[in-house]
N, C-alpha and C positions, 0 to 999 in steps of 0.2 A: 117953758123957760126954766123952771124949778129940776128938770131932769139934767140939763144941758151943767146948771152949777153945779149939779149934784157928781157930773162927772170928771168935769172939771177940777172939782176940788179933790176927788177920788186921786185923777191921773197926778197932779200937782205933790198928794201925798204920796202918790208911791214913789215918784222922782224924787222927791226930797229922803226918801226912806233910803232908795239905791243909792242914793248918790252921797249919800253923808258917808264920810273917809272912818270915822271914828268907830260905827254899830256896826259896820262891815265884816262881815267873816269870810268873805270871796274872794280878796281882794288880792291880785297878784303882783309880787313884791316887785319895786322900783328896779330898772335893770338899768347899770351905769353902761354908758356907749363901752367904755371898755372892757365891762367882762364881758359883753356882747362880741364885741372881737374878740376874744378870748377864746369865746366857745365856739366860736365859727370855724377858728383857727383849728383847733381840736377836733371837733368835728370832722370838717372836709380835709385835713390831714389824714386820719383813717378812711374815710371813704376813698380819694383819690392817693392811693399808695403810691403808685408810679408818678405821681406830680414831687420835687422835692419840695420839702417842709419851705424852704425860703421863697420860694415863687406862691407858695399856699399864700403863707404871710405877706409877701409882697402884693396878690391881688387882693385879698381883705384889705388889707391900708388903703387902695385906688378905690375899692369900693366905698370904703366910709368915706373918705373924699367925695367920692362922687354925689353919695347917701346923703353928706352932712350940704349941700344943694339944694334941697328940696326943705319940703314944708315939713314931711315926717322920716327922718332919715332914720332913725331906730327898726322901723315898720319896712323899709325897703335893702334895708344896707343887706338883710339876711338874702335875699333875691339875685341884690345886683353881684354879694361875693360868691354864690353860687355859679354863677353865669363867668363869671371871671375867671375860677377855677377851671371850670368847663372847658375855656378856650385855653388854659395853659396846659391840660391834661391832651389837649388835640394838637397842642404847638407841639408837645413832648415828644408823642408819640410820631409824630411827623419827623423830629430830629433825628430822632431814633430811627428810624426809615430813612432818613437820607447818612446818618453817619455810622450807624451800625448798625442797621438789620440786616437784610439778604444781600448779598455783596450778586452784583449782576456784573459778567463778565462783557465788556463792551468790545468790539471787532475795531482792533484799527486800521 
């Protein structure tokens, strides 16, 4: 029994030791949802060149929409404007194919 408190009280102090906000030296700074869309913006803007900047923007904003739905929207918004982006990069390139790419000569 005397092992079982002795761990107890071990695990109890080291949780108290992590978790205390003040001793901390790890601790990674508070990010406000909007510089979070910020850097998303910035981000998948260079990665996805051929998407324009306003549809970037435009799918970040539906994704935090989407994000700020759930339990942990901060943790998922990075995800879901990923995937948003994705699909506006494939809409693009698809328009691009129907109103300028290869021009096909059709028989009348």
């Amino acid at each position: 029994m005397r092992i079982i408190d002795t761990r107890i009280d071990q695990s109890v102090k080291f949780l108290s030791e992590n978790t205390n906000m003040k001793n901390s030296r790890n601790i990674v700074p508070a990010v406000t949802a909007e510089e979070l869309k910020s850097a998303l913006v910035a981000r998948l803007n260079a990665e996805y060149a051929e998407v324009s900047p306003r549809l970037v923007y435009q799918a970040v904003n539906e994704a935090d929409a989407l994000a700020s739905l759930t339990s942990v929207p901060l943790l998922v918004l990075p995800a879901l404007a990923e995937e948003k982006v994705r699909k506006a990069a494939e809409w693009t390139a698809h328009q691009r194919a129907v109103l300028g790419g290869d021009h096909i000569a059709f028989a009348a």
